[in-house]
C-alpha positions in Angstrom: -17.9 132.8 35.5 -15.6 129.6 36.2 -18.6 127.0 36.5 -16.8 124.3 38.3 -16.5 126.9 41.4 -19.5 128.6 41.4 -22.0 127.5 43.4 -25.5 126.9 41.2 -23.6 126.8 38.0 -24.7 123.7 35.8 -20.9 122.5 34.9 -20.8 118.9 33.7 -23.1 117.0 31.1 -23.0 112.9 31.1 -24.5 110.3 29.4 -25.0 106.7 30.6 -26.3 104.3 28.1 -26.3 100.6 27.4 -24.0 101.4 24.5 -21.4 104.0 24.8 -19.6 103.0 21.2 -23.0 103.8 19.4 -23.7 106.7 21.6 -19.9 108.2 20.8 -20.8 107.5 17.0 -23.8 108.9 16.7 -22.6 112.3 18.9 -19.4 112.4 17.2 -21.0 112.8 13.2 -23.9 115.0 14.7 -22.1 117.7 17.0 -18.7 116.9 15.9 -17.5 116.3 19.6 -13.8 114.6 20.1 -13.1 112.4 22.9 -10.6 111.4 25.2 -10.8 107.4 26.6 -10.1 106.9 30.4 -10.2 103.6 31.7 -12.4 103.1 34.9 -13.0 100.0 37.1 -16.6 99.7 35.7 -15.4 100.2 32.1 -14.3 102.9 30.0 -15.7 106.6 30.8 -14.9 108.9 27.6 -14.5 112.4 28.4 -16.8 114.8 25.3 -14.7 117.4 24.1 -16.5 120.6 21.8 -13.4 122.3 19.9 -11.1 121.2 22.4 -13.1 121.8 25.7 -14.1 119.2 28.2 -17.6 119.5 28.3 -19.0 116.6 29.6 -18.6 112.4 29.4 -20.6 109.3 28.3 -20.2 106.1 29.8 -22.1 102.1 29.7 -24.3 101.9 32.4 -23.1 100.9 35.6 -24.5 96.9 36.9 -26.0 98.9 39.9 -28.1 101.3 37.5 -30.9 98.8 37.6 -32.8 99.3 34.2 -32.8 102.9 33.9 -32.9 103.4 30.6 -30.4 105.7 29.2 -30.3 109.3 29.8 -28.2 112.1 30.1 -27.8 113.9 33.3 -26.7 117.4 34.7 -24.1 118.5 37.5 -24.0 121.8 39.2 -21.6 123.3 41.8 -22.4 123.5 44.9 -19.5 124.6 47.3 -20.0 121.7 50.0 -22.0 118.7 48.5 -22.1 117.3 52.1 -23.7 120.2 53.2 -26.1 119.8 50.1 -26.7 116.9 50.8 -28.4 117.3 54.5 -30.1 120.4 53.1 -32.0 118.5 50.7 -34.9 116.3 52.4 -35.4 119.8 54.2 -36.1 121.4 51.1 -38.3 118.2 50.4 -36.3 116.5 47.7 -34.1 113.2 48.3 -30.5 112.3 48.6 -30.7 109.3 45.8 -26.8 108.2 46.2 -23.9 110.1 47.7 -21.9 111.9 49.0 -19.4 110.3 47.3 -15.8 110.6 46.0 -14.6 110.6 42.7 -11.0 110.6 42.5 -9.1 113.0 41.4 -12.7 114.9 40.4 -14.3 115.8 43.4 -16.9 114.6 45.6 -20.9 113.7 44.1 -24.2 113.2 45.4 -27.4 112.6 43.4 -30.4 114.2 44.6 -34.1 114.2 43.8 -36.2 117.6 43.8 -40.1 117.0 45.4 -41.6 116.1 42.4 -38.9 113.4 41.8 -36.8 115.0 39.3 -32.9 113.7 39.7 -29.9 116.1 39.4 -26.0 115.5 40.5 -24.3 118.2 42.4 -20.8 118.1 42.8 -17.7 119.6 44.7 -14.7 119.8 42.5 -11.0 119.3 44.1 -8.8 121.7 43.8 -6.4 121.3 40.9 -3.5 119.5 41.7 -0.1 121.6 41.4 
């Protein structure tokens, strides 16, 4: 199973946190995870690596976060986040943020399930040739 294209698969773990530099530290000498630094408009996003694979990221909290304290959070595939997206508030849940782009990644969308836990889903671009 390839989880960035199949549909329900859990693919992506990220941390945002008021200090990504502690965080990386304190991941790094636990797990052991390597990292790979790419600068982003709202600061520095550092892909986690576990022996060699990308397995997720950790970044400072965006401005726009408003207090939440820090947390990690999950992505799953879906196969047409906009089409997620609508589907939600029939299911009963919440679109929180999205759909939106992340260049070069895919396109995102936060959602909330009825009892008001949050989840992103995501649909990856193709790989470039």
């Amino acid at each position: 199973m390839d989880p960035y294209t199949t549909h329900g698969a859990f693919s992506w773990s990220e941390l945002m946190t008021s200090d990504a530099e502690a965080a990386l530290r304190f991941y790094q000498s636990l797990f052991g995870w390597t990292t790979d630094k790419m600068p982003m408009p709202e600061g520095d996003y550092h892909v986690v690596k576990a022996d060699g694979t990308s397995i997720g990221g950790i970044m400072k909290m965006p401005a726009a976060a408003g207090g939440m304290p820090p947390a990690w959070g999950c992505y799953v595939t879906v196969k047409d986040v906009d089409a997620c997206a609508q589907q939600v508030a029939a299911a009963g849940g919440k679109v929180l943020h999205g759909p939106t782009d992340i260049p070069g990644v895919g396109r995102f969308a936060v959602i909330a399930d009825p009892q008001g836990a949050w989840l992103n889903v995501i649909t990856y671009a193709a790989p470039s040739k």
